[in-house]
N, CA, C and O atoms as a DFTB+ gen file, in Angstrom:
564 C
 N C O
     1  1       0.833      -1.168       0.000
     2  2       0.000       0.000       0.000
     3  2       0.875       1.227       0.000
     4  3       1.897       1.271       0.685
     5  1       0.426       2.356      -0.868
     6  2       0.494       3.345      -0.575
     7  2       0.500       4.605       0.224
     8  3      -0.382       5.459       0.133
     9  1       1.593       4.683       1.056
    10  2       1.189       6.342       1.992
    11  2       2.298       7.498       1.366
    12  3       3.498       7.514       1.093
    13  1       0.955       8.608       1.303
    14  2       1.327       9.945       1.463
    15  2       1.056      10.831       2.492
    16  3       0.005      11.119       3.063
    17  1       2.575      11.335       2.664
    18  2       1.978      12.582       4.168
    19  2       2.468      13.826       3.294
    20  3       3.498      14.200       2.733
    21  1       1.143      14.262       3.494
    22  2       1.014      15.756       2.742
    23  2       0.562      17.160       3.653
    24  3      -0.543      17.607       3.347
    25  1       1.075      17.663       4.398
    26  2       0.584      18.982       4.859
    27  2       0.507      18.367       6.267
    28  3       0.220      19.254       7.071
    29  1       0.610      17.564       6.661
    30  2       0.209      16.719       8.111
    31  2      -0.993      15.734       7.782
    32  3      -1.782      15.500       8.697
    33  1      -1.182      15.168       6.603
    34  2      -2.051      14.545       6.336
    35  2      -2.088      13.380       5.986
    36  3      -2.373      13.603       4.810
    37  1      -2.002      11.712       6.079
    38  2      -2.397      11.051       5.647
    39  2      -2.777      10.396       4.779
    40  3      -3.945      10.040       4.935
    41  1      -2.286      10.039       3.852
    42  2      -3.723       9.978       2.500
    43  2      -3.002       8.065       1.827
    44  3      -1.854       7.763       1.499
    45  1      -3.912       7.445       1.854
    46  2      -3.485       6.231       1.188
    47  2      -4.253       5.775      -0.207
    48  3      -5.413       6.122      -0.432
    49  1      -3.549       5.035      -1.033
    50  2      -4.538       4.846      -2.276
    51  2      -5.310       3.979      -2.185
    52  3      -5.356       3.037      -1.394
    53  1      -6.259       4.398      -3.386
    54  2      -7.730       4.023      -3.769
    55  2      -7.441       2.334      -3.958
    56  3      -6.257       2.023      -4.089
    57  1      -8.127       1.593      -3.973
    58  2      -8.372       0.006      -3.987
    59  2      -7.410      -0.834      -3.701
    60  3      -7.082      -1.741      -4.466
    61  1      -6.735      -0.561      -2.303
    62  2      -5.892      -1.023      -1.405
    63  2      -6.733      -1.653      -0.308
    64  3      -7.683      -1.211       0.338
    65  1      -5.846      -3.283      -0.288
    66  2      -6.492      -3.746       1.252
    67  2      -6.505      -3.357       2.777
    68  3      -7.367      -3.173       3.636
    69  1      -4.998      -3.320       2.692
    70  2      -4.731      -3.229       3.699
    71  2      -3.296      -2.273       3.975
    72  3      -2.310      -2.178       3.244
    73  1      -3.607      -1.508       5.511
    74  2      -1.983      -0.912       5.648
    75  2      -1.848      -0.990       7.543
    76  3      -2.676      -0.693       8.404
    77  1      -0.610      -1.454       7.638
    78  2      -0.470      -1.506       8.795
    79  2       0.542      -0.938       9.431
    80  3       1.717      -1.211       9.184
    81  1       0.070       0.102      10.516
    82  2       0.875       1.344      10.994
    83  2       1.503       1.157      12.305
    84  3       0.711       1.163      13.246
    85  1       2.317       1.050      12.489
    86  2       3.145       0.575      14.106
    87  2       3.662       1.726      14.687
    88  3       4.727       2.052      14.165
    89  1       3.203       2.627      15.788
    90  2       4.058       3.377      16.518
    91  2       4.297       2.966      17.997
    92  3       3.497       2.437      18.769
    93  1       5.813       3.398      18.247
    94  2       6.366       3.047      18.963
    95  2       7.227       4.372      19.724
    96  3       8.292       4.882      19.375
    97  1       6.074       4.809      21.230
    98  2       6.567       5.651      21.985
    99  2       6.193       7.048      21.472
   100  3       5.425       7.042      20.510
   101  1       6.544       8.103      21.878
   102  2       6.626       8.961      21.700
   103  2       7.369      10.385      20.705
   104  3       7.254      11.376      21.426
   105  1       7.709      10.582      20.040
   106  2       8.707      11.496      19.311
   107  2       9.552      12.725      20.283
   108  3       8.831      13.577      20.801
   109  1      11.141      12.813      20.533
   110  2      11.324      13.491      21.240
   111  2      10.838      15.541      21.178
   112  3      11.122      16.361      22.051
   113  1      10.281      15.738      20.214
   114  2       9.359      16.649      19.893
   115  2       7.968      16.150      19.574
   116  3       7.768      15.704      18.444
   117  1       6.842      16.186      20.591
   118  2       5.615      16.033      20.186
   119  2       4.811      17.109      19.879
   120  3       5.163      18.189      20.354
   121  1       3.941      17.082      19.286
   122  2       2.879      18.616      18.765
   123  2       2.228      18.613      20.014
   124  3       1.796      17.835      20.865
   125  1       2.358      19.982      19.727
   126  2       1.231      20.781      20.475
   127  2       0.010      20.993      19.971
   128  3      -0.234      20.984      18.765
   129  1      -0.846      21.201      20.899
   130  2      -2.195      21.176      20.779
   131  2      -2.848      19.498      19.858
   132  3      -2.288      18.402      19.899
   133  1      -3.916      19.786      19.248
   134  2      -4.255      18.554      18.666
   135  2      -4.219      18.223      17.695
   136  3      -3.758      19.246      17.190
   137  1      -4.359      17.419      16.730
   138  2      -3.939      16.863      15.314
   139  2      -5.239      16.597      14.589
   140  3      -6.261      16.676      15.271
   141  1      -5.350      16.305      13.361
   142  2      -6.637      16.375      12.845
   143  2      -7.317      14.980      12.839
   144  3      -8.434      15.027      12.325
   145  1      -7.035      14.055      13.166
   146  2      -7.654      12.766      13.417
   147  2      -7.557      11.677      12.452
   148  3      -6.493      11.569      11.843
   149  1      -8.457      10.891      12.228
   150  2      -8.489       9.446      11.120
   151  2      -9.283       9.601      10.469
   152  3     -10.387       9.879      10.939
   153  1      -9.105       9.503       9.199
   154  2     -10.246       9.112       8.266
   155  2     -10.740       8.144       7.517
   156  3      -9.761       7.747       6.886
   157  1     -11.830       7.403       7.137
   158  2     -12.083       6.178       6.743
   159  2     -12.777       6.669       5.658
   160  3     -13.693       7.344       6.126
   161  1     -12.843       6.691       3.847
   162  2     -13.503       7.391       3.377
   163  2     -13.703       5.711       1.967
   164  3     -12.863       5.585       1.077
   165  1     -14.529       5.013       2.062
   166  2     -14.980       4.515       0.903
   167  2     -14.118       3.266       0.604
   168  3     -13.718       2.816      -0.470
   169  1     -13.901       2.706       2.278
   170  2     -13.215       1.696       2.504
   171  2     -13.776       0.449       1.835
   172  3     -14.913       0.340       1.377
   173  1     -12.511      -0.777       1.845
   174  2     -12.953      -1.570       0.983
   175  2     -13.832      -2.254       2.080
   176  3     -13.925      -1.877       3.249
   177  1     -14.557      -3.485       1.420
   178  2     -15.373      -4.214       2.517
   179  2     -15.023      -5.948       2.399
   180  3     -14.312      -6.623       1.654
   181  1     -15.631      -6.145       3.174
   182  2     -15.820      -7.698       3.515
   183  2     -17.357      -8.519       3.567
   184  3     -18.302      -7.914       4.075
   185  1     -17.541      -9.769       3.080
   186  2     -19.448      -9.774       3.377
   187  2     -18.816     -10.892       4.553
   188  3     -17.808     -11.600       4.552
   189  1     -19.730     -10.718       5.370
   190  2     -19.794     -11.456       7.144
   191  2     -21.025     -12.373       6.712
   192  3     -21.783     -11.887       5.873
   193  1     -21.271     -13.505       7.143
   194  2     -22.555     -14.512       7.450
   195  2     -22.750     -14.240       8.641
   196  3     -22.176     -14.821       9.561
   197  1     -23.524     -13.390       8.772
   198  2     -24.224     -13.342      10.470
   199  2     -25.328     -14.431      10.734
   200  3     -25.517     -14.823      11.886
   201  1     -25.886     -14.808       9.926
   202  2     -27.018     -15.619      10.051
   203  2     -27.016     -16.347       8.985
   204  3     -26.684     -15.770       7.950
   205  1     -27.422     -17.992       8.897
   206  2     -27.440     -18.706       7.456
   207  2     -28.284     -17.705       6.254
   208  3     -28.342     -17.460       5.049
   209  1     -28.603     -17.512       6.987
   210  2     -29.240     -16.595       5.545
   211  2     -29.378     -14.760       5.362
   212  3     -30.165     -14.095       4.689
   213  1     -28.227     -14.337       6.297
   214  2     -28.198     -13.204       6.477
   215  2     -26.480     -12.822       6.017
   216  3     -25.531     -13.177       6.715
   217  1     -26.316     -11.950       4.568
   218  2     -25.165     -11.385       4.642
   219  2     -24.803      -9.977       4.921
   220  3     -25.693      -9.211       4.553
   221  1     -23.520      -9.245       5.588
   222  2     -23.340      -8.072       5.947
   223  2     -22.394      -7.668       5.428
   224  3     -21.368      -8.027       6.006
   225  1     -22.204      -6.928       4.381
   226  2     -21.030      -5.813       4.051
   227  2     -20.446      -5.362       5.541
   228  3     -21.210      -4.891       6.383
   229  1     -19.334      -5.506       5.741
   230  2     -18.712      -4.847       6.728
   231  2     -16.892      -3.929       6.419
   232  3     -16.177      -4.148       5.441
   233  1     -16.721      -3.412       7.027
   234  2     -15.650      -2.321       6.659
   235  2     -14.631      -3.369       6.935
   236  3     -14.778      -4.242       7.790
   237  1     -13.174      -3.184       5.858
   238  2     -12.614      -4.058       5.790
   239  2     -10.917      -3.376       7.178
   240  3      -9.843      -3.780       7.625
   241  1     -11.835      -2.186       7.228
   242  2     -10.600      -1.006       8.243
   243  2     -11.014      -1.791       9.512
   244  3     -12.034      -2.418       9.799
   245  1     -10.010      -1.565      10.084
   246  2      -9.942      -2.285      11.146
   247  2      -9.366      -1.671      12.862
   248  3      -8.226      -2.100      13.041
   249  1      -9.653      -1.174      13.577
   250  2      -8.032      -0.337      14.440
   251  2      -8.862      -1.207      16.024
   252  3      -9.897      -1.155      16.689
   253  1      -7.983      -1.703      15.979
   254  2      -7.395      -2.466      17.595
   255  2      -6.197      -2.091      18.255
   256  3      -5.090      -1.831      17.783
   257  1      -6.579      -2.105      19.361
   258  2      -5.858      -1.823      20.950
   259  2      -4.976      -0.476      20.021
   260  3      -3.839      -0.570      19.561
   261  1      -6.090       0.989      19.918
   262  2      -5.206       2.054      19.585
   263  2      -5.989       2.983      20.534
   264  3      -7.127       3.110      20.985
   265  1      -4.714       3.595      20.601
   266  2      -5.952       5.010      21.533
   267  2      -5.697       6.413      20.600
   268  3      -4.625       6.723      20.079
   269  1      -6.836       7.093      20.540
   270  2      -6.815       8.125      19.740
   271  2      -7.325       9.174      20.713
   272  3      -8.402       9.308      21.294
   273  1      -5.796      10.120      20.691
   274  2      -5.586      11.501      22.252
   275  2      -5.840      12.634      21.435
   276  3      -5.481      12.476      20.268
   277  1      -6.461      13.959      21.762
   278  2      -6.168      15.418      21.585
   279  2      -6.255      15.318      20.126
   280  3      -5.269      15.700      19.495
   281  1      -7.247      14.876      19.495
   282  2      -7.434      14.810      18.052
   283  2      -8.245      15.711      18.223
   284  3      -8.695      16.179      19.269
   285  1      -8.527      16.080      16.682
   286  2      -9.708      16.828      15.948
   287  2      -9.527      18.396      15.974
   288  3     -10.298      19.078      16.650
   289  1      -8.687      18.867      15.367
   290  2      -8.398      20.101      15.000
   291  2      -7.680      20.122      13.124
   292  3      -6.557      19.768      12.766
   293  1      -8.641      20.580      12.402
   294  2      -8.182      20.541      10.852
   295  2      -6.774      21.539      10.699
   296  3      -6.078      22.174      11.491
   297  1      -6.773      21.343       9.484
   298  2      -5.375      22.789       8.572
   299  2      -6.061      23.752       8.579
   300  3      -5.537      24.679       7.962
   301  1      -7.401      24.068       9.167
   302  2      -7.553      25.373       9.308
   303  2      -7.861      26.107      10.329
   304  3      -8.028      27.325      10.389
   305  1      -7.951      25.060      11.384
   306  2      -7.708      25.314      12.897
   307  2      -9.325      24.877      13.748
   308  3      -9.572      25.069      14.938
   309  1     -10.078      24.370      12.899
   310  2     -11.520      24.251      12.860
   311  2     -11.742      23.022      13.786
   312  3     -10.851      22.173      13.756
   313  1     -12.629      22.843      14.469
   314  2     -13.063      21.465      15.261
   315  2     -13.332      20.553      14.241
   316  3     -13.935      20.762      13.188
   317  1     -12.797      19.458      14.678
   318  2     -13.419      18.178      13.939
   319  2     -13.147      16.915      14.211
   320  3     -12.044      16.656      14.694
   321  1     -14.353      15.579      13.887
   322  2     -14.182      14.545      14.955
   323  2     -13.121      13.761      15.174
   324  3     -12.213      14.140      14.435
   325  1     -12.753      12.729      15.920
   326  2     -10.999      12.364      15.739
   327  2     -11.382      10.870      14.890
   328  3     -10.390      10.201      14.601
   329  1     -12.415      10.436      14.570
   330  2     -12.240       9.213      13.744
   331  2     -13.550       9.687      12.948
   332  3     -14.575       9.969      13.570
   333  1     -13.489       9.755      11.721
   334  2     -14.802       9.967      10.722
   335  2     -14.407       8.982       9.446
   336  3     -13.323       8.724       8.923
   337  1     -15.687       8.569       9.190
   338  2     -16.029       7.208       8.018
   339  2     -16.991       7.829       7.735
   340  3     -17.617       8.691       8.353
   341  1     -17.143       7.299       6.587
   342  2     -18.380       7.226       5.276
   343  2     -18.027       6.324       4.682
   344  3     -16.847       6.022       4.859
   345  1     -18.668       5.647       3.916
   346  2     -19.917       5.316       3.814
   347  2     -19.976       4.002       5.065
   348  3     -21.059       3.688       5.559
   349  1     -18.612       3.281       5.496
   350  2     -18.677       2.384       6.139
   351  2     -17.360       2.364       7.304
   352  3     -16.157       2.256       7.068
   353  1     -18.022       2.502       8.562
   354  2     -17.194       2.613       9.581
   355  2     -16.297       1.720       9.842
   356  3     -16.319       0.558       9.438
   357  1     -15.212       2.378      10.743
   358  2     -14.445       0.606      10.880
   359  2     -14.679       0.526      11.977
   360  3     -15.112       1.269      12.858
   361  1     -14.175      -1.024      11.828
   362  2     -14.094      -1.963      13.323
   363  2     -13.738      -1.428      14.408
   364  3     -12.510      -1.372      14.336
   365  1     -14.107      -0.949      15.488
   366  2     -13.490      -0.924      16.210
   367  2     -13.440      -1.763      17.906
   368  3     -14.332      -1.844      18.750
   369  1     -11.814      -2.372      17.923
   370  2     -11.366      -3.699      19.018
   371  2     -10.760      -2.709      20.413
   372  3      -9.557      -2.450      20.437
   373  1     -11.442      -2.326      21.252
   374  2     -10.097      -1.901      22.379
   375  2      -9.757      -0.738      21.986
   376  3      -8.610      -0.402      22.278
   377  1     -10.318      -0.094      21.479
   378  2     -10.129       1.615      20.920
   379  2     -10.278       2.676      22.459
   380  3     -11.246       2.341      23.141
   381  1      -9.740       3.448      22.836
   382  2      -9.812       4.644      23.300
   383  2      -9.525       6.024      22.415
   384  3      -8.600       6.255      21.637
   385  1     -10.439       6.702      22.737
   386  2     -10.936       8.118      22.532
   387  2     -11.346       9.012      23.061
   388  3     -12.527       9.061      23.405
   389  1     -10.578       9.881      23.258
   390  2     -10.254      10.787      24.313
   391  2      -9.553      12.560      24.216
   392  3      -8.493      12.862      23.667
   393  1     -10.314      13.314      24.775
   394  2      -9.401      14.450      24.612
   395  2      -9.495      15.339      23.738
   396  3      -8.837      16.374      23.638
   397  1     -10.887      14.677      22.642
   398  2     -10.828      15.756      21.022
   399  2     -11.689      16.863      21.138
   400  3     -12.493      17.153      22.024
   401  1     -11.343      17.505      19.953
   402  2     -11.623      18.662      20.098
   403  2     -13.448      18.750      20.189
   404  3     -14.055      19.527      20.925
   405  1     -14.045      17.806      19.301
   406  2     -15.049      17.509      18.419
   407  2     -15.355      16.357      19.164
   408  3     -14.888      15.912      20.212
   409  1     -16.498      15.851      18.175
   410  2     -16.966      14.561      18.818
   411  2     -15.393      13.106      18.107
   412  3     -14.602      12.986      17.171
   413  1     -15.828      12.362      19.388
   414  2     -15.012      10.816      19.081
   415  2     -15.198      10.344      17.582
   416  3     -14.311      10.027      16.789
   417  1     -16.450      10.371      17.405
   418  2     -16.694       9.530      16.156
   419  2     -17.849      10.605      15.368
   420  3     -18.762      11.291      15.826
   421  1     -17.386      10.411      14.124
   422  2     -18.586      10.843      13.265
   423  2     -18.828       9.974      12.253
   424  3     -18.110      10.184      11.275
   425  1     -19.516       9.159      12.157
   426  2     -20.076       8.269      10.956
   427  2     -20.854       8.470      10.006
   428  3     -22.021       8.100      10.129
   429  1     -20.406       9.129       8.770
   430  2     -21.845       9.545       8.051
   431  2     -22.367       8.664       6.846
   432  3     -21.653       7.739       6.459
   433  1     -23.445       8.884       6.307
   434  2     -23.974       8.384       5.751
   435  2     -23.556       6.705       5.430
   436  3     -23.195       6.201       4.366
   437  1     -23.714       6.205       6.498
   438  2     -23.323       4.821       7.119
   439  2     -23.984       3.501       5.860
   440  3     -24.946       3.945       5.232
   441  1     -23.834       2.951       5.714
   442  2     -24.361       1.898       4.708
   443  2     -24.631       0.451       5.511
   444  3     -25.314      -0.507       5.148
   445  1     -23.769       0.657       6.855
   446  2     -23.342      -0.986       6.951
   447  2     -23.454      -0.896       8.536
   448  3     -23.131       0.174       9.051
   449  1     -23.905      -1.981       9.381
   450  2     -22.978      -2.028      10.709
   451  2     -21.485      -2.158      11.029
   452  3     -20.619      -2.695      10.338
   453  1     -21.392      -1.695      11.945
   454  2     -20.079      -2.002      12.449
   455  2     -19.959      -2.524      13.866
   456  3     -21.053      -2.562      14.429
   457  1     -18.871      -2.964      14.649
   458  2     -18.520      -3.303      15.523
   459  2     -17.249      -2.639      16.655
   460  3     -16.035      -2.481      16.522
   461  1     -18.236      -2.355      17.812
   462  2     -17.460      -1.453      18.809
   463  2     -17.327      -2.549      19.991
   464  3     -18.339      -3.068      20.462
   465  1     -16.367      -2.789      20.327
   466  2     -15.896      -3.657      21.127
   467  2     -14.881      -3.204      22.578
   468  3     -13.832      -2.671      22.215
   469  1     -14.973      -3.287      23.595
   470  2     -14.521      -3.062      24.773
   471  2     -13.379      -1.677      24.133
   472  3     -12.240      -1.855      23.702
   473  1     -14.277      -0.041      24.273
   474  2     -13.852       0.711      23.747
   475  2     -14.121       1.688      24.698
   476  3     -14.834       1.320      25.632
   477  1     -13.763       2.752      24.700
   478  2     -13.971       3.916      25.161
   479  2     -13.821       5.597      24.795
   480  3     -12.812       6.242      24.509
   481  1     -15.220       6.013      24.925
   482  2     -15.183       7.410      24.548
   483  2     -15.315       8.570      25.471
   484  3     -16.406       8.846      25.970
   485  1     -14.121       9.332      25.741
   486  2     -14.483       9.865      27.118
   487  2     -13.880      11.389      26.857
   488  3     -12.919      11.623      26.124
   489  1     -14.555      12.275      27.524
   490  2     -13.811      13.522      27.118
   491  2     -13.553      14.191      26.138
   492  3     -12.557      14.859      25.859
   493  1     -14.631      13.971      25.518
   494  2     -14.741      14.523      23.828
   495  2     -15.621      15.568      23.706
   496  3     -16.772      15.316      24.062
   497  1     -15.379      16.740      23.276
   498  2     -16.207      17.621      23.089
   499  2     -16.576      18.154      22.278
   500  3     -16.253      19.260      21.845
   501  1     -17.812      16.963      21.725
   502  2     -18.470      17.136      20.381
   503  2     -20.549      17.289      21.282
   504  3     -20.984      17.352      22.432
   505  1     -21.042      17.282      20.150
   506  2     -22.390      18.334      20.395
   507  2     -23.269      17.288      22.234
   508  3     -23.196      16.237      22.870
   509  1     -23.763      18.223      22.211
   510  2     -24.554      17.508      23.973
   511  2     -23.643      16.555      24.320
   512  3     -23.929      15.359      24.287
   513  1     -22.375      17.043      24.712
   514  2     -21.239      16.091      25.508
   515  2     -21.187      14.785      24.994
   516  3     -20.797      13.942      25.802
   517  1     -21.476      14.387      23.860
   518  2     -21.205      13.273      22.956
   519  2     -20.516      12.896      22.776
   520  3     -19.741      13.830      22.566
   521  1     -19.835      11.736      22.602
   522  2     -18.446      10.952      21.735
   523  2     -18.806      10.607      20.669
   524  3     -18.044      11.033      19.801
   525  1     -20.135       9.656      20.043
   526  2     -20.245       9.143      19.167
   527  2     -21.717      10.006      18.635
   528  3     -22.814      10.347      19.077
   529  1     -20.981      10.073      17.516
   530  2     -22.014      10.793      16.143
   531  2     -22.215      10.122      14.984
   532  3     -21.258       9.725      14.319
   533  1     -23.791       9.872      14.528
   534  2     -24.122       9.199      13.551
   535  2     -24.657       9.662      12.674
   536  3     -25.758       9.114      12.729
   537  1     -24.673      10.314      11.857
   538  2     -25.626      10.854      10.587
   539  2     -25.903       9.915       9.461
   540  3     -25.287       8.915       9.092
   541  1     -26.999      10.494       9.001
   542  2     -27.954       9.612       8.074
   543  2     -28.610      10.642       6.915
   544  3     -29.747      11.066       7.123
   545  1     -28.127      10.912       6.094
   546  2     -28.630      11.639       5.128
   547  2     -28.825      11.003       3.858
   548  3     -28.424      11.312       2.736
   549  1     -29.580       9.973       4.306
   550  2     -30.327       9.123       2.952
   551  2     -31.224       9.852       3.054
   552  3     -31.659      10.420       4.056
   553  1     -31.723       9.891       1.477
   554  2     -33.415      10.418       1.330
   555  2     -34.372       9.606       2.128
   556  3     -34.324       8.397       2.350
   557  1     -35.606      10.836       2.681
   558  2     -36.730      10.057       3.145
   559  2     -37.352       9.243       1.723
   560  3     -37.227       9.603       0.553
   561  1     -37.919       8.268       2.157
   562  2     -38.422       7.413       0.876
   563  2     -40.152       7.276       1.424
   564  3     -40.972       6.673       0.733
């Protein structure tokens, strides 16, 4: 897989499985203030058998035992959440979230379930003391 860090940014290519990011400790210069967070944008998927006769598109992103600190501040100094997906959220195993500027999570226009597993959202200051944000802007039908 592909990474680009551009401006403080992130960015991996389009119809890639997988990328796996290892940090280790601290940098003897760490940033100040907060960083702009994760993004999950049009991830690939996986179909799950939940039931013999039930299949689930599920996000093929994945983040276990990570903690995500003092996120959610953009390149333009603006609030924003520290993990955001569309159309399909990822997994999340043992996640902490904590400290952002914005809400923990913003999930929009969601397609799929996902899975939150022995996680935590604490200290996030996104709308009515929220961590997790879900939007849904499918048409009414």
């Amino acid at each position: 897989m592909k990474i680009l860090v551009l401006n403080g940014f992130v960015w991996f290519a389009e119809h890639q499985q997988t990328v796996h990011l290892v940090c280790d400790g601290l940098a003897q210069r760490t940033a100040f203030g907060h960083w702009s967070g994760l993004e999950f944008f049009n991830s690939t998927h996986v179909v799950v058998q939940d039931e013999p006769s039930i299949k689930i598109n599920k996000s093929s992103s994945i983040l276990e035992y990570v903690d995500v600190e003092f996120a959610g501040v953009d390149k333009n100094n603006n609030p924003t959440p520290a993990i955001k997906a569309a159309p399909l959220p990822p997994r999340l195993y043992n996640v902490v979230v904590r400290y952002s500027a914005l809400d923990g999570t913003n999930f929009t226009d969601v397609k799929t379930s996902t899975d939150i597993v022995e996680s935590e959202f604490s200290n996030n200051r996104g709308k009515i003391s929220s961590s997790l944000h879900f939007e849904d802007r499918s048409p009414n039908i």
